[in-house]
C-alpha positions as CSV (number, residue, x, y, z in Angstrom):
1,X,-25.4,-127.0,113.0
2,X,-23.4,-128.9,110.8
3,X,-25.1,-132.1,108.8
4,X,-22.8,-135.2,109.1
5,X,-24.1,-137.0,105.8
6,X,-22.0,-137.0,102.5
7,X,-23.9,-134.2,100.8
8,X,-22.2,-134.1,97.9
9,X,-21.2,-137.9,97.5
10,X,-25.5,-138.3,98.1
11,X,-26.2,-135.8,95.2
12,X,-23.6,-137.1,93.1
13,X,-24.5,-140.9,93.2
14,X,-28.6,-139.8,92.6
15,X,-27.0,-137.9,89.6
16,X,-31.0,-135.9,90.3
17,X,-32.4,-133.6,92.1
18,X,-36.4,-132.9,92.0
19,X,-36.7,-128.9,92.2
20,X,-40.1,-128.6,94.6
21,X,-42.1,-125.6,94.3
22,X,-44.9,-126.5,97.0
23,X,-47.6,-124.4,99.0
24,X,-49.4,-127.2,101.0
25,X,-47.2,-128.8,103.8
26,X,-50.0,-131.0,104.2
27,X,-48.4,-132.6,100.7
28,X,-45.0,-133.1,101.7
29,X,-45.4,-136.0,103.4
30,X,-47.0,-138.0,100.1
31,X,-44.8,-136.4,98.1
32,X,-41.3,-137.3,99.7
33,X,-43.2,-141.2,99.7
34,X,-43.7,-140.8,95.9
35,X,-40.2,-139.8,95.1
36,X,-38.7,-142.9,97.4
37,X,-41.1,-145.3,95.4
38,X,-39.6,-143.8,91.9
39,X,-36.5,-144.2,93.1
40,X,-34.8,-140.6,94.6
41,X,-33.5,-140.4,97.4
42,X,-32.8,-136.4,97.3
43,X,-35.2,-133.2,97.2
44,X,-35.1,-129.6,96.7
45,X,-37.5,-127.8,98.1
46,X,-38.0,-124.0,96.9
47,X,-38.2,-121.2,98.9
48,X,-40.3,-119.6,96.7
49,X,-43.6,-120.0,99.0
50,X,-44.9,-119.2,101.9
51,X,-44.9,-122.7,103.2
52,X,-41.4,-124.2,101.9
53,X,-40.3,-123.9,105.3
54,X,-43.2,-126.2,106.9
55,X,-43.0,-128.8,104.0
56,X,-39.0,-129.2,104.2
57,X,-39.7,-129.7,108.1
58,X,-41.7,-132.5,107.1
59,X,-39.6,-133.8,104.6
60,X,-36.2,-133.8,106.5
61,X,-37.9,-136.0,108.7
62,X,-37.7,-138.9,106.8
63,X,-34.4,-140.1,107.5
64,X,-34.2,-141.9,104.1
65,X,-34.4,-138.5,101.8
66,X,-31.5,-135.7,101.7
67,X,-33.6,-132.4,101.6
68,X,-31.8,-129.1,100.8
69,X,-33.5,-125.8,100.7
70,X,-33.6,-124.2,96.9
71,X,-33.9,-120.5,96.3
72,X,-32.7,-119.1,99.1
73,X,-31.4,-115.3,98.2
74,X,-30.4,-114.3,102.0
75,X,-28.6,-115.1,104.8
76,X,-31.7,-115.0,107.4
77,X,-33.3,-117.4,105.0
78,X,-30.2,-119.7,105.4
79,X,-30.8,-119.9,109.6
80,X,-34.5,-120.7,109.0
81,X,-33.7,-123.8,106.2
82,X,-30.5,-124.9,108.6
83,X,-33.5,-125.1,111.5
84,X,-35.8,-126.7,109.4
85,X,-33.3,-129.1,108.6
86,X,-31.9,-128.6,105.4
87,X,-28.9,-130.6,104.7
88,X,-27.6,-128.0,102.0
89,X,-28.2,-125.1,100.3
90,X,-28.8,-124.1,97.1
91,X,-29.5,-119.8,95.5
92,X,-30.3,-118.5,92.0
93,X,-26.8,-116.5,92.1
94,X,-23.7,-116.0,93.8
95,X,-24.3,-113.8,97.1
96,X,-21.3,-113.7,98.9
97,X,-23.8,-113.0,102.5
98,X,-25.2,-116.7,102.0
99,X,-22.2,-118.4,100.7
100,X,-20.3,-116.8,104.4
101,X,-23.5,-117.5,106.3
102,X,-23.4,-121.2,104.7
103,X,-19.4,-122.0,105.6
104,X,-19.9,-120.1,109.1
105,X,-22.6,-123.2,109.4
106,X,-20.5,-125.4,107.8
107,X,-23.9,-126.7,105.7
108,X,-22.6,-127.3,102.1
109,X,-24.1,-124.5,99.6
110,X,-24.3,-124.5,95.5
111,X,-24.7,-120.9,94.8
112,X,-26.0,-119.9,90.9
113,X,-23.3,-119.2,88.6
114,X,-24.6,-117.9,84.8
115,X,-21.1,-116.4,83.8
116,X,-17.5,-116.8,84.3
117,X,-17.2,-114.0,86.6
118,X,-19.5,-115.1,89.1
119,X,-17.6,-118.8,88.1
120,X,-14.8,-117.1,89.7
121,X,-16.2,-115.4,92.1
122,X,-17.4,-119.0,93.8
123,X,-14.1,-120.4,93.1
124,X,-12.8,-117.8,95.2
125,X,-15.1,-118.6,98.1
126,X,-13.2,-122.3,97.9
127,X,-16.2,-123.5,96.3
128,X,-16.1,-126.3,94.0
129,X,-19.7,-127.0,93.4
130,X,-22.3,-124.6,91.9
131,X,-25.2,-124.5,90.0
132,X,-25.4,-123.6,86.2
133,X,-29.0,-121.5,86.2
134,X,-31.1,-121.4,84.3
135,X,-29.7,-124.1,82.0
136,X,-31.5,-124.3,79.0
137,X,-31.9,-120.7,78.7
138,X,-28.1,-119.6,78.6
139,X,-27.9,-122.2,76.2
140,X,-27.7,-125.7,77.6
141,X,-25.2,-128.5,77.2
142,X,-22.7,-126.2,74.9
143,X,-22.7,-123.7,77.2
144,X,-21.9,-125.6,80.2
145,X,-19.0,-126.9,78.2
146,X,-17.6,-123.5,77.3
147,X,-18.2,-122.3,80.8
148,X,-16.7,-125.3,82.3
149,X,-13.6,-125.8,80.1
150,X,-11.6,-122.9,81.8
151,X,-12.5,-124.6,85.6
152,X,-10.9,-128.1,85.4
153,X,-11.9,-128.3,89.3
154,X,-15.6,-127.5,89.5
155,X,-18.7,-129.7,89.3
156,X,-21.7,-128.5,88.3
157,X,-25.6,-129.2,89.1
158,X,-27.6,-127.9,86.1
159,X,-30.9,-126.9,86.8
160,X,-33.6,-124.6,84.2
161,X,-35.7,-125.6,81.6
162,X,-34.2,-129.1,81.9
163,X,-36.6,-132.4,81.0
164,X,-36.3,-136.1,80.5
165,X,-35.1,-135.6,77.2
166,X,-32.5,-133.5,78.2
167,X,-31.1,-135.7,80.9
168,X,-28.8,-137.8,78.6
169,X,-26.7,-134.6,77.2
170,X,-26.2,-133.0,80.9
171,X,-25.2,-136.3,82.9
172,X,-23.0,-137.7,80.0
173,X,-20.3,-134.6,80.9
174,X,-18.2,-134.9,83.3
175,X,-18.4,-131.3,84.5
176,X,-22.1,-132.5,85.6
177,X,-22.3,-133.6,89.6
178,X,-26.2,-133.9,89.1
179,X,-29.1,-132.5,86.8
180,X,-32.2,-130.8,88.7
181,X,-35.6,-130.3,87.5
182,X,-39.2,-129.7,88.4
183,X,-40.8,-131.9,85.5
184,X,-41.2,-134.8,87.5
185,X,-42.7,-132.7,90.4
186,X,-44.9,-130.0,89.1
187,X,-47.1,-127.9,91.1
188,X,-49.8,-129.2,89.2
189,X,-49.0,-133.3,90.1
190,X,-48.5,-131.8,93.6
191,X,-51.3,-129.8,94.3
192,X,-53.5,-132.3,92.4
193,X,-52.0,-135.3,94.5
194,X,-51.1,-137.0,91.5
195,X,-48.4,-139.3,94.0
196,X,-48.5,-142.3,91.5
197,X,-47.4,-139.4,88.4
198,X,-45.2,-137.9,90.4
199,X,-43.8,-142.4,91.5
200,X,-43.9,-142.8,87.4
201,X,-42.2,-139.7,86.0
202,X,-39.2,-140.1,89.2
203,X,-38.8,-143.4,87.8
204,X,-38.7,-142.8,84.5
205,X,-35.8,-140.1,85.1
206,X,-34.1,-142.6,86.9
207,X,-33.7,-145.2,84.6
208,X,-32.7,-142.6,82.2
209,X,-29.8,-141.7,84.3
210,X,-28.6,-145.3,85.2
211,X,-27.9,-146.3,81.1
212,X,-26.1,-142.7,81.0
């Protein structure tokens, strides 16, 4: 079923997206409060645990947050975020099973692009949004702008090694949609409880990103 909100337009006017690696669902209620006190309005919750499906449940709830579901490397895995109410989808790479899966649900989908070729490759989908992974390890800001010189049309939301400090270079290009991260959401703040942290750090990034 498709989502009737203004996915892209959401992620492009939070400029961030919080990257959520969580194993208690128990936490995702606090948690989604602790981003809407620092500011966010947007989440990205992993499915890199057992119980990422439970805690985006809980999350999309809240009417207030836009919650995609984050690596997602299947197409089954795109049926049980669609149901859990993911409002888009976002993988590691380019698999051309989640990106058909994704369109045949009409949900909006930012597959992983760390090359050209698999640049093209989305392009060729009729994509025009991806996700440049992992970031800082390919060789941040410069090589985004390499990468993205050659694809006038595409937008791209950097996520991978990026921090606070990094914010500034990423969301000052115009090739950038939006800049995700897990620093201001780290299993540690979440599993700890550390909701104030968590209110602090969200703020801090946001602030950040308004004087870019």
């Amino acid at each position: 079923m498709a989502d009737t909100r203004d996915v892209r337009g959401e992620l492009e006017r939070g400029r961030l997206v919080p990257v959520i690696v969580i194993d208690d669902p128990a936490a995702a209620e606090p948690l989604a409060a602790a981003l809407l006190a620092g500011g966010l309005r947007c989440a990205e919750v992993t499915f890199r645990t057992e119980m990422a499906e439970a805690a985006l449940r809980v999350m999309a709830q809240d009417s207030r947050l836009l919650v995609g579901a984050g690596t997602v490397v299947r197409a089954d895995q795109v049926d049980r975020a669609v149901e859990a109410g993911a409002a888009f989808i976002v993988s590691p790479g380019f698999s051309e099973a989640v990106v058909r899966r994704c369109q045949e649900l009409r949900v909006p989908v930012f597959p992983g692009v760390a090359t050209a070729s698999e640049l093209m490759s989305a392009v060729d989908a009729g994509l025009d949004v991806v996700k440049f992974f992992p970031a800082e390890a390919l060789g941040g800001v410069a090589m985004l702008k390499a990468l993205a010189a050659p694809f006038a049309g595409v937008r791209f939301i950097t996520t991978g090694g990026i921090t606070a400090a990094h914010l500034p270079a990423y969301l000052s290009l115009r090739s950038v949609l939006a800049v995700g991260g897990s620093w201001m959401v780290a299993p540690r703040l979440i599993a700890s409880g550390a909701w104030e942290e968590i209110s602090r750090l969200t703020a801090e990034a946001v602030a950040i990103a308004g004087q870019v």
